[in-house]
N, C-alpha and C positions, 0 to 999 in steps of 0.2 A: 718692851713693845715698840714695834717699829711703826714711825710717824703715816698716819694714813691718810693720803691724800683725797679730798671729796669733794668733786667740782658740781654744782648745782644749776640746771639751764632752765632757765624760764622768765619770768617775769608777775607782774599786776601783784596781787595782795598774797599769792601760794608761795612764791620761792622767800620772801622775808619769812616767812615760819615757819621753812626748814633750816636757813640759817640760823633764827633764833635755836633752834635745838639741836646744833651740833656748833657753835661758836665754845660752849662750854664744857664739850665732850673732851676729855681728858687724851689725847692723842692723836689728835686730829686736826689736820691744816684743810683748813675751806676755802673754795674760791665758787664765785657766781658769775656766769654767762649771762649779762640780764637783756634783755629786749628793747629796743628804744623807738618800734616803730606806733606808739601811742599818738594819736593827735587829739586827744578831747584834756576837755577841764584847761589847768594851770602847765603842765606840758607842751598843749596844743597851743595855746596863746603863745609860748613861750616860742615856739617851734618856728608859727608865722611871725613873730617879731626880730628873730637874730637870726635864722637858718641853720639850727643846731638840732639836732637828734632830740627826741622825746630825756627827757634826765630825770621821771616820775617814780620810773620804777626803780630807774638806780638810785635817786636821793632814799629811796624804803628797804633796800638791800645794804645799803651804806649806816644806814640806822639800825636795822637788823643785826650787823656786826658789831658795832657800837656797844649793844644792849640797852637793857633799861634804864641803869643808875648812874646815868650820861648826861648832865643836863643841857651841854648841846646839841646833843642827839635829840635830845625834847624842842630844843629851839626850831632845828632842821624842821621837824613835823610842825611846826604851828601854821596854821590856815588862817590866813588874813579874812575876818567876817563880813569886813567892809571897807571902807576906804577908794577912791575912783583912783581906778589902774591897777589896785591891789588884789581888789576882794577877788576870790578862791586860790587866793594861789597861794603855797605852802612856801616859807621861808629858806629852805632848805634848795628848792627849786632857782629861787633867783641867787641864792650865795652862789650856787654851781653855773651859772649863766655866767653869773659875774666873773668866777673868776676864768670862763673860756673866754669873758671878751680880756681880760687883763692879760690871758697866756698865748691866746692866739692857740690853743686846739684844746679837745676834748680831752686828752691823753694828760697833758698839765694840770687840767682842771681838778682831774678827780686825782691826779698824786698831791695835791695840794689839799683840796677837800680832805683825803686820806688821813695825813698828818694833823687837820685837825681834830678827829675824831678819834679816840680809842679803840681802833677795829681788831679785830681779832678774829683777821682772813679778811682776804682783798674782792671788790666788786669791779666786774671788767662789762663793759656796753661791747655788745658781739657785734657793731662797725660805729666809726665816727662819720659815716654816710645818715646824711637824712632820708629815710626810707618810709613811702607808702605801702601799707599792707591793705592785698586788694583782692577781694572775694566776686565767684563766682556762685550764682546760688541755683539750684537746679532746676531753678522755674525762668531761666533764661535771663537775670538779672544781673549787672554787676557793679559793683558797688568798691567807692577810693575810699578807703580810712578806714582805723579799729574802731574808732567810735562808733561810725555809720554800720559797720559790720555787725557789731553786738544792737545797734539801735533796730536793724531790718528787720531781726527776727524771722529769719528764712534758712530753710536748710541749703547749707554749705557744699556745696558742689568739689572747689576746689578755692585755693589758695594763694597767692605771690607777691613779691615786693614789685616795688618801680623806685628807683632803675632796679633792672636785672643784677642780678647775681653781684651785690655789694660788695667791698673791700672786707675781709676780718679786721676788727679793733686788733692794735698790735697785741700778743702773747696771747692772745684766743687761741690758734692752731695750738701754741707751745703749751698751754694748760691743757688743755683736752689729750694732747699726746702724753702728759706725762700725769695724769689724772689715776686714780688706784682703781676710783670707785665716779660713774657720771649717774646722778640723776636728773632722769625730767620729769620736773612739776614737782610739786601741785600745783596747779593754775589752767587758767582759762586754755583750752588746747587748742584751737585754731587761732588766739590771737596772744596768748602770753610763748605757748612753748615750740610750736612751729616754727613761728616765724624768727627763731633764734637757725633753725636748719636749713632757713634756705637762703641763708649768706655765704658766700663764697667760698670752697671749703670745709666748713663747716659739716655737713654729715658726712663726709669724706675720712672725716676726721675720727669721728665719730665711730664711722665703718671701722678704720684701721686700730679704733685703740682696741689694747686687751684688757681695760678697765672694765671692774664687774658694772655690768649696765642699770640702774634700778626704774621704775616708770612707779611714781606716786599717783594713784587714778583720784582724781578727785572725788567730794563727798556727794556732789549733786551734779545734777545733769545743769545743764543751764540753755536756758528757751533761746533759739536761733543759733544756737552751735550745738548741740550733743541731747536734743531733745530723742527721748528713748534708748539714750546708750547707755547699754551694759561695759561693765571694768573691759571685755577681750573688745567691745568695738570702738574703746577709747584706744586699745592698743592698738587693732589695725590700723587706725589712723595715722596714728603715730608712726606705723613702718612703713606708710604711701614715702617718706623721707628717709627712712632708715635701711629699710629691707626688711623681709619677714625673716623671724629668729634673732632680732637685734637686740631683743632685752631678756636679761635675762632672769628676773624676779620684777612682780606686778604687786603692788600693796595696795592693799582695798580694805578699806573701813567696814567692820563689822558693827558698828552701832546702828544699825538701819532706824531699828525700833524705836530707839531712844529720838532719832530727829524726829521721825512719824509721832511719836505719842506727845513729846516735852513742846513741842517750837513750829511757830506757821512756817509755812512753806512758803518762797514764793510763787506768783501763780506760773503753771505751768511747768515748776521745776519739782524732781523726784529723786528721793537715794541711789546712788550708782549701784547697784546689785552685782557678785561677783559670782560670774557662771563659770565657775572653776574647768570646768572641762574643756571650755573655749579657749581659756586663757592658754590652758595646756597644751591645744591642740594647733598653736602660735609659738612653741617653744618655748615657754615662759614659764618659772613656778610663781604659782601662788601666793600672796602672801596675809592672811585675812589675821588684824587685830582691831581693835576697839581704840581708836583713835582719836575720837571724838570729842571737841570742846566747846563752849559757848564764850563769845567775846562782846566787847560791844558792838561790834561791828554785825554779828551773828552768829554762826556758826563757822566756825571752823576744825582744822586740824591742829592738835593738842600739839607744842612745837618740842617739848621733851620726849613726849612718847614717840613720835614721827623720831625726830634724832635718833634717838638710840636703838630703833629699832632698827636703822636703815643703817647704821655703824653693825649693830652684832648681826646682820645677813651677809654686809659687805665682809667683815672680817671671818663668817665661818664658809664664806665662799671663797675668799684667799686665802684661808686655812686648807680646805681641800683641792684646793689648784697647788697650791705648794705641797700635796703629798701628793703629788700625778692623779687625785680623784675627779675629774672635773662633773663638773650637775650633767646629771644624765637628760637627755633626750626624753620627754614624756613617748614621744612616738616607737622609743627605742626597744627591741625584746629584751626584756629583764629588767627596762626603766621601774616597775612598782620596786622593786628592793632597794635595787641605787638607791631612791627618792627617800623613801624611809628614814636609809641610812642621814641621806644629806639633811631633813628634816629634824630628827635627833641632832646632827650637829649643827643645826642650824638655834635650835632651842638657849 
């Protein structure tokens, strides 16, 4: 079985538990595109004190790789409860500070971090540029920072960094060009997996590879970004950056019932529903399983079942690219049979 490469783009609390479920996937080399334009919590402090890239979401992508039975991967994670100058900021976060002011860049920092930690598959920050992610909302608002963004609670208009169109972190372009399989997300979509596409490059990149594309739609909607969105209008979002037909399988959570019956909600948020026809009628198949876990954090996506589901779609779609079948066209005449077929071997 030939090594399959799976590059993961996103950021916040989603893309850690897709790598946790394909770090141990038996054939599989990972690498993570992670986001670094965060400014809240122990990031943002960190951001304003040294003038270095948000490092939150890669010190949790870095852990993610690690695993559990790491015990300084557990160090990494510890949250200062108190302490003046300390308190909220995760250990893990000032090692990596520390050691950019020791290396002089980002690029040092985390080959070093690296080697301390047992990874199994690499995490790259998609630019060593400090970038504001800066929203437009449709009621004529706009607003600097991911924090203030998720804090508005406004429907999202549009999206961009400051500066424009940032540098790529080095071997960003070269991962994604030589990537088998890209997914994006799970995670927050206008401020974990976007803002990885509009760095320089970047969905250009994206465009040209012939990596099977996958799009994780998350399990809830979330209030001030994605309130009322159905799984096909989390993807049209996602192709305002990519193009329409840029993905090529959509995985959406079938446990609806199970969050409605078992677990509060938070207010204003609701299960993603997947309107299969939508999805299809964006070029996209479908991908509906039962994905579903509780942590302490809350809910989330189950990081084994997520893995391995998204390894045997990617390997039975370069299974049928490599006998000249490629996934049909839902729009196409005689796509119902194709699909069939592809679904059968997709099983």
């Amino acid at each position: 079985m030939e090594t399959l490469r799976i590059v993961g783009i996103g950021g916040g609390t989603g893309l850690p538990v897709l790598l946790q479920g394909l770090r141990k996937v038996a054939g599989v080399e990972v690498s993570a595109i992670v986001s670094v334009a965060d400014n809240g919590g122990s990031s943002g402090r960190l951001r304003q004190s040294f003038a270095i890239p948000a490092v939150g979401d890669l010190r949790n992508c870095l852990v993610a790789l690690a695993g559990n039975d790491c015990v300084l991967a557990d160090l990494f994670q510890h949250r200062f409860a108190s302490g003046i100058g300390l308190e909220g900021h995760s250990l893990g976060n000032l090692i990596v500070t520390a050691l950019y002011q020791m290396s002089g860049s980002l690029e040092q920092a985390i080959e070093i971090a690296s080697r301390l930690l047992p990874l199994q598959g690499r995490a790259l920050p998609v630019t060593e540029t400090p970038t504001t992610l800066c929203a437009a909302f449709h009621d004529g608002t706009v607003v600097h920072g991911e924090s203030q963004i998720t804090a508005a609670r406004r429907r999202i208009q549009r999206i961009w960094l400051e500066p424009d169109n940032p540098p790529p972190f080095p071997g960003v372009l070269e991962t994604i060009a030589s990537a088998d399989v890209l997914v994006f997300g799970p995670g927050s979509l206008y401020t974990s997996v976007l803002p990885n596409l509009l760095v320089a490059g970047v969905a250009d990149a994206v465009e040209q590879s012939r990596a099977v594309k996958i799009f994780v739609c998350n399990l809830m909607t979330q209030p001030g970004e994605t309130d009322g969105f159905s799984a096909a209008d989390h993807l049209r979002i996602l192709e305002t950056c990519l193009g329409r037909g840029a993905v090529d399988f959509c995985i959406v959570n079938t446990g609806i019932a199970a969050i409605c019956s078992r677990l509060p909600l938070e207010a204003g948020s609701a299960p993603v529903t997947c309107d299969v026809r939508q999805i299809e009628s964006r070029g996209a198949i479908p991908i509906q399983a039962d994905l579903l876990t509780r942590s302490e954090t809350g809910i989330r996506h189950d990081p084994a079942r997520l893995g391995n589901l998204v390894v045997n779609v990617a390997r039975g779609a370069l299974g049928m690219r490599a006998g000249s079948h490629y996934l049909p066209n839902p729009a196409s005449p005689g796509a119902q049979d194709d699909w069939r077929r592809a679904e059968v071997y997709l099983r």
